[in-house]
C-alpha positions as CSV (number, residue, x, y, z in Angstrom):
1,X,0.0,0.0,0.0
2,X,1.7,3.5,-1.1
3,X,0.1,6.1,1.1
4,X,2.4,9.0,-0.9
5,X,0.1,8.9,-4.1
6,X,-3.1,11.1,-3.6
7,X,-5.8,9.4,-1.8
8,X,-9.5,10.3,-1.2
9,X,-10.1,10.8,2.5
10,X,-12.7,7.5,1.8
11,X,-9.7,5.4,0.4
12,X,-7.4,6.7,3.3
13,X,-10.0,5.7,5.4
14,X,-10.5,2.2,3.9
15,X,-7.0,1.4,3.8
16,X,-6.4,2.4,7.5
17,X,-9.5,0.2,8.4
18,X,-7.8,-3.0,6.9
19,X,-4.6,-2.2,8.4
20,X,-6.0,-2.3,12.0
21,X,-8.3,-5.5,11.1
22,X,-5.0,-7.0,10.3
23,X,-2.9,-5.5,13.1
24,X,-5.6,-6.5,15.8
25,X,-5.8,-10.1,14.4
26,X,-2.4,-10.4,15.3
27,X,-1.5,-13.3,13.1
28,X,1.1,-11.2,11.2
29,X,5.0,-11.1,11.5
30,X,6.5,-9.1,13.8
31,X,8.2,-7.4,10.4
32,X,5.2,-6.9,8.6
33,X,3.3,-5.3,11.8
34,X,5.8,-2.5,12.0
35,X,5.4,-2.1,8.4
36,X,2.1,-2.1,8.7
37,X,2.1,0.0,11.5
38,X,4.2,2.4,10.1
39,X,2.1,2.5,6.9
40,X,-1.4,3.2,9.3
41,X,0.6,6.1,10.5
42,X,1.1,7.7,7.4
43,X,-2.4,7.2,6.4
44,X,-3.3,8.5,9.7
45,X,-2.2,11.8,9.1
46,X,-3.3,12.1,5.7
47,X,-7.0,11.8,6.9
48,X,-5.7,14.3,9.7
49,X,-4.2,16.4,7.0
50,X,-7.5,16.1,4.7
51,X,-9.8,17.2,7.8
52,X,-8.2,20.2,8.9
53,X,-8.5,21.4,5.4
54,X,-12.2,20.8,5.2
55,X,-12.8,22.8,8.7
56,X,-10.7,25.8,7.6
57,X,-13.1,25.7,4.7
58,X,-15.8,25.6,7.1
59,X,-14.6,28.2,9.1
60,X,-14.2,30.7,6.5
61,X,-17.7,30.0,5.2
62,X,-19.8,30.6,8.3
63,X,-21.6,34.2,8.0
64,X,-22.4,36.1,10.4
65,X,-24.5,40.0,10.9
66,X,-20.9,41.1,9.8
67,X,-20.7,39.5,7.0
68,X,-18.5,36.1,6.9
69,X,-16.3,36.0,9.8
70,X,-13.7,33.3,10.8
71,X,-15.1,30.5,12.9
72,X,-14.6,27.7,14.3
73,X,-16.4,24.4,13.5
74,X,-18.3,23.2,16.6
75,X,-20.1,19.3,15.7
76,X,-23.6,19.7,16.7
77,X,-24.6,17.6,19.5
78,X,-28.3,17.2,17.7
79,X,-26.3,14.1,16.0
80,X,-25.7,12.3,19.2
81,X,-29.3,11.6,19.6
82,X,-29.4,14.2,22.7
């Protein structure tokens, strides 16, 4: 798995989820775990990467009685069912 070639945040996010399926089986070699590891680090902070630039897009689109004014993104808690 190359994690240097551009990757949708959904393909990031695919990748890593294999990687931990196969790191928490733990039926790999100690070799391939670290690679592995090293690899669902890398992917790690690409989806990192990929998020903070979606919430400075967020941030600079929220209006307010100004006009649009730098913000920062606050998850409602309406999606937690609350």
């Amino acid at each position: 798995m190359e994690a240097s070639k551009e990757l949708s945040f959904e393909e990031a996010m695919e990748q890593l989820e294999r990687i931990v399926e196969r790191l928490e089986n733990g039926d790999v070699p100690l070799e391939t775990a670290i690679e592995l590891f090293q690899e669902g680090m890398k992917l790690s902070q690409l989806c990192g990467g990929k998020l903070e630039q979606v919430e400075r897009k967020i941030e600079l689109l929220i209006e307010t009685e100004q006009g649009f004014q730098k913000k920062t993104f606050a998850p409602s808690n309406e999606d937690k069912g609350e």
